[in-house]
N, C-alpha and C positions, 0 to 999 in steps of 0.2 A: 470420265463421267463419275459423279460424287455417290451418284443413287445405286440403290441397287434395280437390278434388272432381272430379269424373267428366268436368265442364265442360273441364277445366284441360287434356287430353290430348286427342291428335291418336289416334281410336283405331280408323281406317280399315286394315282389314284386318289388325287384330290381334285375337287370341284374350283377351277381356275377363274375369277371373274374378272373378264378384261373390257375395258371401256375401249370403246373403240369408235372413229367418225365414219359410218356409212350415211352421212348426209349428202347422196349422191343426187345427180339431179335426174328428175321424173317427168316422162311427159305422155301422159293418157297412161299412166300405171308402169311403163318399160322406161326401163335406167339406160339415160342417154350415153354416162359416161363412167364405168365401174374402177375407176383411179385409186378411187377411194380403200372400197374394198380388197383390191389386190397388194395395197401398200401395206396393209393390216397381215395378208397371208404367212409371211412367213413368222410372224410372233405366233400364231393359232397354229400353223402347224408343229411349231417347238413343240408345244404344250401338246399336242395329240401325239408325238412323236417320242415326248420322252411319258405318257403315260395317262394323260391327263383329261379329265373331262370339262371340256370350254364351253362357259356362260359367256354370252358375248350381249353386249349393251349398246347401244347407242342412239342418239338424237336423230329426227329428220325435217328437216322446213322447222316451220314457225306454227305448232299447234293450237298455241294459246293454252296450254294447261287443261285442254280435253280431248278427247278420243276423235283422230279426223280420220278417216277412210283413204280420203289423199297418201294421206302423209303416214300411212301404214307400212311397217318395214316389209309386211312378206312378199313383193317382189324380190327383196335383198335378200332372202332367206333364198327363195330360188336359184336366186345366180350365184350366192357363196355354194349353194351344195353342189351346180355346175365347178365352178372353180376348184374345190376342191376335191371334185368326184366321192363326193359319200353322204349319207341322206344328212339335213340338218333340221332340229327338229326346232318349231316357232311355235313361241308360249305369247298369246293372246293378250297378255299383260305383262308388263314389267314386276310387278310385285301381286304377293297376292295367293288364292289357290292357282288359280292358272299358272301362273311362273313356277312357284312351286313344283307342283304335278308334272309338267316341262321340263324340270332339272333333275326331278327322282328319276323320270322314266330314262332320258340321258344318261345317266349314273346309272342305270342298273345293267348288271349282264349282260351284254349283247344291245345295249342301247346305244344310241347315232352317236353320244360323246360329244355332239355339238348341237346347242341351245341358240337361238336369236330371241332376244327377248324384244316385246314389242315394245314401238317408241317412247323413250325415258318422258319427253316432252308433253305425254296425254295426262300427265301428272304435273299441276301447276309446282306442288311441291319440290320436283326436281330443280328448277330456277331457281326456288327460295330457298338452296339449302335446307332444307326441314333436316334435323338430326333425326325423327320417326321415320321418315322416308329413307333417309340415307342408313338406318340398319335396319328395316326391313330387307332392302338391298342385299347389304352384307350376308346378310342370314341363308344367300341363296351359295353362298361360297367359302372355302376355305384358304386362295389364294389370293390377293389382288392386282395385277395387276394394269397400267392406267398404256396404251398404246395411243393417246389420240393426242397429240400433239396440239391438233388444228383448232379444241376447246380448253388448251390447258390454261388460257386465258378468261376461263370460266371458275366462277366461283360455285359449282354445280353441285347437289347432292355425289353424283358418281363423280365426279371429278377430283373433290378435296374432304365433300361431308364423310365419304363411309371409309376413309382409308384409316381411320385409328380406330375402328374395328377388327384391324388384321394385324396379327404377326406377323405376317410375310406379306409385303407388299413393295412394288417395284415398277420399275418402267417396260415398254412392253419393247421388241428389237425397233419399231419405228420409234420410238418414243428418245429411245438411247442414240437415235443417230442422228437426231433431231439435235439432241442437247449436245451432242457431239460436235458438230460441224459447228453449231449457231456460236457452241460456248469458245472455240478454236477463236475464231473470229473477236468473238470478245477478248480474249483473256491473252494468248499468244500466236498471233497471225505469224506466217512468213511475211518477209516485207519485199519489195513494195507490196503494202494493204491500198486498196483503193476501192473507195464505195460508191456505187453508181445508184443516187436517188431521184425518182421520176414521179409519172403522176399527177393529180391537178392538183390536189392543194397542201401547201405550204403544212398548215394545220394537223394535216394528217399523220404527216413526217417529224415532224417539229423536235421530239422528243428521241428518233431516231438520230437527226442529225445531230444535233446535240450532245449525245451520247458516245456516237461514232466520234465526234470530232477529236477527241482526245485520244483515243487511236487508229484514225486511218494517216496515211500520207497524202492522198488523193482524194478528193472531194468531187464526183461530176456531176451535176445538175442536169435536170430533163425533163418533159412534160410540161405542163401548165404550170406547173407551180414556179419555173424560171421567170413566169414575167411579174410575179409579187416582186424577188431581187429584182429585175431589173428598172422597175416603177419605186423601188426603196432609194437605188441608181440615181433616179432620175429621167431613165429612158424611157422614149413612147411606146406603148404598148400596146394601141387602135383598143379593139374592144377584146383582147384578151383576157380570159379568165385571171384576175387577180382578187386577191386578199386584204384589201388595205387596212383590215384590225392586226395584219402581219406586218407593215410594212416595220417595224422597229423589231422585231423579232428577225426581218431577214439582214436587215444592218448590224445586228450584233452577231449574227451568225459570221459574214463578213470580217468582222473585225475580230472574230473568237479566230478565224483561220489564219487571218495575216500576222495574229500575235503567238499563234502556235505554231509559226513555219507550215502550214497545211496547205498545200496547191486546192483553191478552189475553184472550178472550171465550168465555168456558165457558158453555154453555147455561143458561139460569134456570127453566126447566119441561122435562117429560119425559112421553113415554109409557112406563108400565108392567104389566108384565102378570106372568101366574106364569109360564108358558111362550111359549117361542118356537112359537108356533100359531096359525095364522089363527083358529080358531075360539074361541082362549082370550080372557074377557071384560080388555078393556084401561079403562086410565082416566089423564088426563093429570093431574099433580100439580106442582109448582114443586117444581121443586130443593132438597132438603134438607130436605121434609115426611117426616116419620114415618110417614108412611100408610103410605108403601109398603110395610112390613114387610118379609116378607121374599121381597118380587116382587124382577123385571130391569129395569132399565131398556131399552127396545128401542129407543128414536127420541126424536129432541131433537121438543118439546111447538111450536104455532102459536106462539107468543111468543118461545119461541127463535129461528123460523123468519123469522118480520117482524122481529128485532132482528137477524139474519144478513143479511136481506136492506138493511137498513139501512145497515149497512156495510160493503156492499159498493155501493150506489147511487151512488157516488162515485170506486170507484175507478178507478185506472188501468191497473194490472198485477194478473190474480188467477190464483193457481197452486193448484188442486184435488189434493188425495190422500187419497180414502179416504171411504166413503157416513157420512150422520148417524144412519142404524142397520142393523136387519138389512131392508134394500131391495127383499129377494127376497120377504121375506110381505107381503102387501097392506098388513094394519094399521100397520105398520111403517116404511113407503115413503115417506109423506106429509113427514117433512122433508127427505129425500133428495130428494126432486123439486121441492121448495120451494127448495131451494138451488141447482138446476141452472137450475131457471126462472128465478132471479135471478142466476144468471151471464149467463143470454144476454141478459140487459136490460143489462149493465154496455156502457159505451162506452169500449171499451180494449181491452186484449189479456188473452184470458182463454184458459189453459192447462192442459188434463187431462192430471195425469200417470198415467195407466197404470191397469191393473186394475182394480177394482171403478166407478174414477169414471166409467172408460169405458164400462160400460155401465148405469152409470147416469143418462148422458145422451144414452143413447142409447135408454133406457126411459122418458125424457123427453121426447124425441122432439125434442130439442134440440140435438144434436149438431154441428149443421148451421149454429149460430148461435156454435161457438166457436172461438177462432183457429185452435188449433194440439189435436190430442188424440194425446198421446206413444203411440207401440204398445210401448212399452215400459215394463213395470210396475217389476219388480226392478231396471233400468239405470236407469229415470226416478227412481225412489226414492235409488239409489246416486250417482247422479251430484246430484240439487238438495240430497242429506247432506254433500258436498263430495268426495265418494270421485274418486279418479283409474283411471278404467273404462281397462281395457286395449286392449280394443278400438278406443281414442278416441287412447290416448296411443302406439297402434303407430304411430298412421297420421304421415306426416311433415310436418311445421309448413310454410308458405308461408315461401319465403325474401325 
């Protein structure tokens, strides 16, 4: 990694300000799933371990730029001082006298050492980059650094505005292993590199694939977004989810592969059904049979699933984005967890980026068997499509 990192600073008895994602999700005030926050733990405990007093920041839901009660962090104040067993003290404001007052009393002699400051987002300013917001910020700290991966695709006051405020500023330990694994991927994979992209829409990926193409060996297509190529094809495809402002985007995609020597591997059977319903009668057909009239396709067919697992039994570097159908209905699920199951058998480095893959290997129950699994869906996407994430290119390069 080029940046420097949280390692890199002597951060004994300075006031550490790290951005961090606990936009976990809430329901009647109790956090359904603390992922979030315990992926953050071991950057905050560096910095309380080697001496340090932690300011911790971050966004929650969608406040609209004022003060929503919902979407109040101190539930997350609570569970981080469970988690970490020691009091955590919650400043009322993110900026301000309230945060202020919050971060002296933290700093001083015998105070908690840990600050949550309240949601960045009750301030419209935070969105809009404001440079007055973004060192107000600053002002509350003497170190920076940025652990949230999952917004580094934000152009955000904490994210990119207040870092040239700091001499010392870096990535936080999630942050570094983030840009570790994703950048592996990018730069120099083991090979066989094989990238599995799923999902409904073509659109979403576009830039992903695109990107990869140039260096994977293996191309495997899944989800909804297979039946845009196979309608670019020419094949039937009933009333599947397709894209047809893509259908020329999936033919040169096509054609970028077969002139880069790139195996591109679109499924050759399918399950389909009329509706998206557990209850509605399904049936697996091969790819491009008429039967289907005018069913969906829901999920790549067992023969897709053993020729996916195929190849990938070989690789060396595998980068996941995006499930092989709709994963959430039973009937449906079965190549989706065909594919996770033959990720965790691969002997290499196998990498989930973001979203949907993530929990579907961890409805797999295989989560636990892969290198690296990004918490960052929209950065992870933005950043393996080639995108230069602001939050990656604030931080300052190792000299």
């Amino acid at each position: 990694m080029t940046k420097y990192s949280i390692r890199d600073f002597a951060v004994s008895g300075k006031r550490v300000f790290i951005r961090v994602d606990f936009n976990v999700p809430l329901k009647n005030g109790v956090i359904t799933d603390d992922t979030r926050i315990t992926s953050s733990l071991p950057t905050i405990q560096h910095a309380l371990d080697h001496g340090a007093t932690v300011v911790l920041a971050s966004h929650l839901g969608r406040p609209k730029g004022k003060p929503t009660p919902e979407f109040s962090l101190k539930p997350v104040a609570v569970r981080l001082g469970e988690l970490l067993k020691r009091q955590v003290t919650f400043a009322d404001d993110c900026v301000g006298h309230a945060a202020i007052r919050a971060v002296e009393q933290a700093h001083a002699p015998g105070g908690s050492k840990v600050v949550l400051l309240e949601n960045l987002r009750f301030h419209a300013a935070e969105e809009q980059n404001d440079p007055g917001f973004a060192e107000e910020l600053a002002s509350l700290a003497d170190v920076y650094i940025d652990d949230a991966f999952g917004v580094a695709h934000r152009a955000h006051a904490s994210v990119s505005g207040m870092v040239k405020h700091f001499t010392e500023a870096g990535a936080g330990l999630l942050m570094e292993k983030e840009l570790t694994f994703l950048g592996v991927a990018l730069g120099t994979p083991d090979r066989p590199f094989v990238a599995i992209i799923g999902g409904a829409k073509v659109s979403d990926k576009i830039d992903v694939i695109g990107h990869m193409m140039g260096r994977v060996d293996r191309l495997l297509i899944g989800g909804a977004m297979a039946y845009t190529f196979f309608k670019a094809l020419g094949m039937p495809v009933g009333k599947s989810l397709v894209e047809d402002d893509k259908l020329d985007e999936a033919r040169t995609i096509i054609a970028h592969a077969q002139a880069r020597g790139v195996v591109l591997q679109l499924p050759v059977d399918h399950v389909v059904a009329a509706t998206i319903d557990a209850a509605a009668p399904t049936e697996v057909l091969k790819v491009g049979d008429p039967a289907m009239g005018d069913r969906m396709g829901l999920d790549i067919g067992p023969e897709t699933a053993r020729l996916y697992a195929g190849l990938l039994s070989d690789a060396k570097t595998v980068v996941w984005n995006g499930p092989m159908g709709v994963f959430e209905v039973a009937p449906f699920a079965a190549g989706t967890m065909a594919v996770a199951q033959a990720m965790a058998m691969v002997q290499g480095t196998t990498i989930i980026g973001g979203g949907d893959s993530v929990a579907a290997v961890n409805a797999a129950h295989e989560a636990d068997k892969m290198t690296h699994i990004s918490t960052g869906g929209g950065a992870s996407l933005e950043f393996l499509g080639g995108a230069v994430l602001p939050g990656v290119s604030a931080l300052p390069d190792k000299k």
